[in-house]
N, C-alpha and C positions, 0 to 999 in steps of 0.2 A: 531155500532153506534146506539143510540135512541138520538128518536126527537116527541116533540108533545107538541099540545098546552094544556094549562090548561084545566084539565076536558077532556080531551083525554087521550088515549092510544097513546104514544111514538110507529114510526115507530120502527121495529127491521131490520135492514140492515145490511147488511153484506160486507164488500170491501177488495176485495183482493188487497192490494197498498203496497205501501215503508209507514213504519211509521211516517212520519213526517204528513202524514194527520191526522192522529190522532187530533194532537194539532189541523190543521187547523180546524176541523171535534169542537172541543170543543169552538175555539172561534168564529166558526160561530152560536153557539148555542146550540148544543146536548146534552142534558141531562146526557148524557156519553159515553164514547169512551175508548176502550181499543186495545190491538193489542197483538197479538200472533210472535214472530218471528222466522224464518225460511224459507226453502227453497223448493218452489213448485214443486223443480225436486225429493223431496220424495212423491208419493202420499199417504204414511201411515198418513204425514204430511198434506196432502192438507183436508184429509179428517177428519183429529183432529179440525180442524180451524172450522168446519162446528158444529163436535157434541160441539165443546166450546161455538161455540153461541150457541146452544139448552140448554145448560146448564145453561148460563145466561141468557138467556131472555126467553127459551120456548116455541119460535117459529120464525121464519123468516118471512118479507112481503117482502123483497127483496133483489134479491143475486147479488150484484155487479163484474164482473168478470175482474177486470181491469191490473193483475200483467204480464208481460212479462220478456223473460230473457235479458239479457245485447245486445245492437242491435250496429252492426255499418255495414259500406259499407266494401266489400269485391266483389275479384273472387269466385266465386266457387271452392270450393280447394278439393275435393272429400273426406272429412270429414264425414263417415256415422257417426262415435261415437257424432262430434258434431249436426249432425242432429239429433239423437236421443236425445239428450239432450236439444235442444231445443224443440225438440217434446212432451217432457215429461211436460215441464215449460209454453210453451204457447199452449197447445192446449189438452193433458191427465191430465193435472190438472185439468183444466175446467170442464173435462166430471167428471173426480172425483168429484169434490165439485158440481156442477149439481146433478149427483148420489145422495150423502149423504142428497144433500138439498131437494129435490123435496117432501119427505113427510112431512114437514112443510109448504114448497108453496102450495102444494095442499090444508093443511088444513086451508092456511089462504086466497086462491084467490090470491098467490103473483104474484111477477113478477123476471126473469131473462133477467139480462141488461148485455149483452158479448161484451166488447170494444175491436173495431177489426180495421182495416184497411182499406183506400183504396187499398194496396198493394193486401189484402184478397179480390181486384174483380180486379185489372188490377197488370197484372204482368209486375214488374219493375226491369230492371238488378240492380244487385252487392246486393239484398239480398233474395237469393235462398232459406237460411234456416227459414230467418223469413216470407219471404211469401207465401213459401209452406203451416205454422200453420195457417197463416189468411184466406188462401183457404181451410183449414181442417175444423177452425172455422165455416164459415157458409156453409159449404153443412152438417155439425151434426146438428149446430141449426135451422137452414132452416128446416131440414128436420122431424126435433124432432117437429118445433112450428105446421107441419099440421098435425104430428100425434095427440097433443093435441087437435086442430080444431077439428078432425074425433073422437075423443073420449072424444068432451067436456071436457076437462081438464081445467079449471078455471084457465091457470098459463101464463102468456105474456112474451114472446120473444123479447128483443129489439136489434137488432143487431145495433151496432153504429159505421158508416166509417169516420175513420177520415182520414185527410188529412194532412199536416206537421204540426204539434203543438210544441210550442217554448217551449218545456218541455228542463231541461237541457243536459238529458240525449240525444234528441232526437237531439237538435244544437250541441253537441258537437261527434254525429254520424256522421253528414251530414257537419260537419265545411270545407267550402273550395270547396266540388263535388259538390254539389243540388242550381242549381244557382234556387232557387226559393222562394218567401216568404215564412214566418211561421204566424201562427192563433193563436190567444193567447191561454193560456192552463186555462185560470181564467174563460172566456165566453164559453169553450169545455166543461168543468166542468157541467156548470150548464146544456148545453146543452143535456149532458150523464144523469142528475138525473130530467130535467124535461120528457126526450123522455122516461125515466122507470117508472114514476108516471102517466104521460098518456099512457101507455102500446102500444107505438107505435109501428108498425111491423120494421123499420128500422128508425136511423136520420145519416144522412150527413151532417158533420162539417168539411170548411164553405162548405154550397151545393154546388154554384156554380163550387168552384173548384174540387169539390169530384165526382158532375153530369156530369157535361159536358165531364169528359174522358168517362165514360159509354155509353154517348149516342156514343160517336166518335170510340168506343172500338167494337160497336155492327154495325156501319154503315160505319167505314173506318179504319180499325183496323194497316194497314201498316202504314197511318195516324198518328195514334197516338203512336205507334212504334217510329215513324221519332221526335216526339216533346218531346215526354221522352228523347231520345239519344237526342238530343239540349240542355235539363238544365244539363247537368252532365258533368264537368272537370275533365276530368280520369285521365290527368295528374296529378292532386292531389289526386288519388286513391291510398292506400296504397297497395302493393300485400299482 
């Protein structure tokens, strides 16, 4: 996607999503939008997506990392083949297009924006596979953003937690178990692309609900244990 005002140079962005942002992506404004389709569990693929936009536009100011694979509530069912496959989709693809992109971020001062989870800081039953990737997610990017700090690396890390967002994929994962609100996905949006234009070190959407287990996680962790198992109707859990 490019965007810019008159007599500017158009951002060069990059978003890993479901195609239909595309469209949203043109009638919010962007000068152009285009999309690649395919499947992030190839990284020959993950890493074509990246040299396409070098091809188109020449350089990158920022790599949006927002694709995951298909998510819903489950037991653990001792599946390593689907845990690699989920590992491959939401968390080795990242490092792939990270990879391929960074000499472009570097030579433009960009920024990488990884949209991740609260799940990727408090661990919640019935989804073992997908938030094992969100805790893979930030201890790479955590640890990749100080080695930039230490080597002056011009390139900003946004890690972004969110919390349940009324995406449809994500209500019709949790339809029935998660007795708990959802946060719109319109205001989470804008949230993910202002916290990457201000190269903030993390944003929490909404905070309070994304902070407050953290702090309860780190000061009374059984605590917070006890009030997770409270919003979930297992009896509507499917095995």
């Amino acid at each position: 996607m490019q965007k810019g005002l008159k007599g500017q140079r158009a951002s060069r962005i990059l978003l890993s999503s479901f195609f239909q942002v595309v469209a949203q992506c043109l009638e919010l404004g962007a000068a152009s939008a285009s999309y690649i389709n395919g499947s992030m569990e190839d990284m020959a693929f993950a890493q074509s997506v990246v040299k396409k936009a070098e091809e188109l536009w020449g350089g990158l100011d920022m790599l949006i990392l927002n694709h995951v694979s298909p998510a819903f509530l489950s037991y653990f069912n001792s599946d390593v083949a689907y845990m690699q496959k989920v590992l491959n989709i939401n968390f080795l693809s990242y490092v792939t297009m990270t990879v391929a992109s960074l000499p472009m971020l570097k030579n433009s001062g960009g920024s990488l924006v990884v949209v991740s989870s609260l799940a990727g800081k408090v661990a919640f039953p019935f989804t073992v596979y997908y938030s094992a990737t969100k805790f893979a997610l930030d201890g790479f990017f955590s640890s990749l953003r100080q080695e930039f700090a230490m080597t002056n690396t011009n390139v900003s890390i946004t890690l972004c937690v969110l919390g349940l967002i009324d995406t449809e994929t994500a209500m019709k994962a949790v339809s029935g178990v998660v007795q708990i609100s959802a946060a719109p996905k319109e205001e989470c949006a804008l949230e993910i692309i202002k916290g990457g234009a201000l190269r903030q070190r993390e944003i929490y959407y909404e905070y309070f609900s994304t902070r407050i287990p953290l702090l309860i996680r780190d000061w009374a962790p059984n605590l917070l244990d006890y009030i997770i198992q409270r919003n979930y109707n297992i009896e509507k859990l499917k095995d």
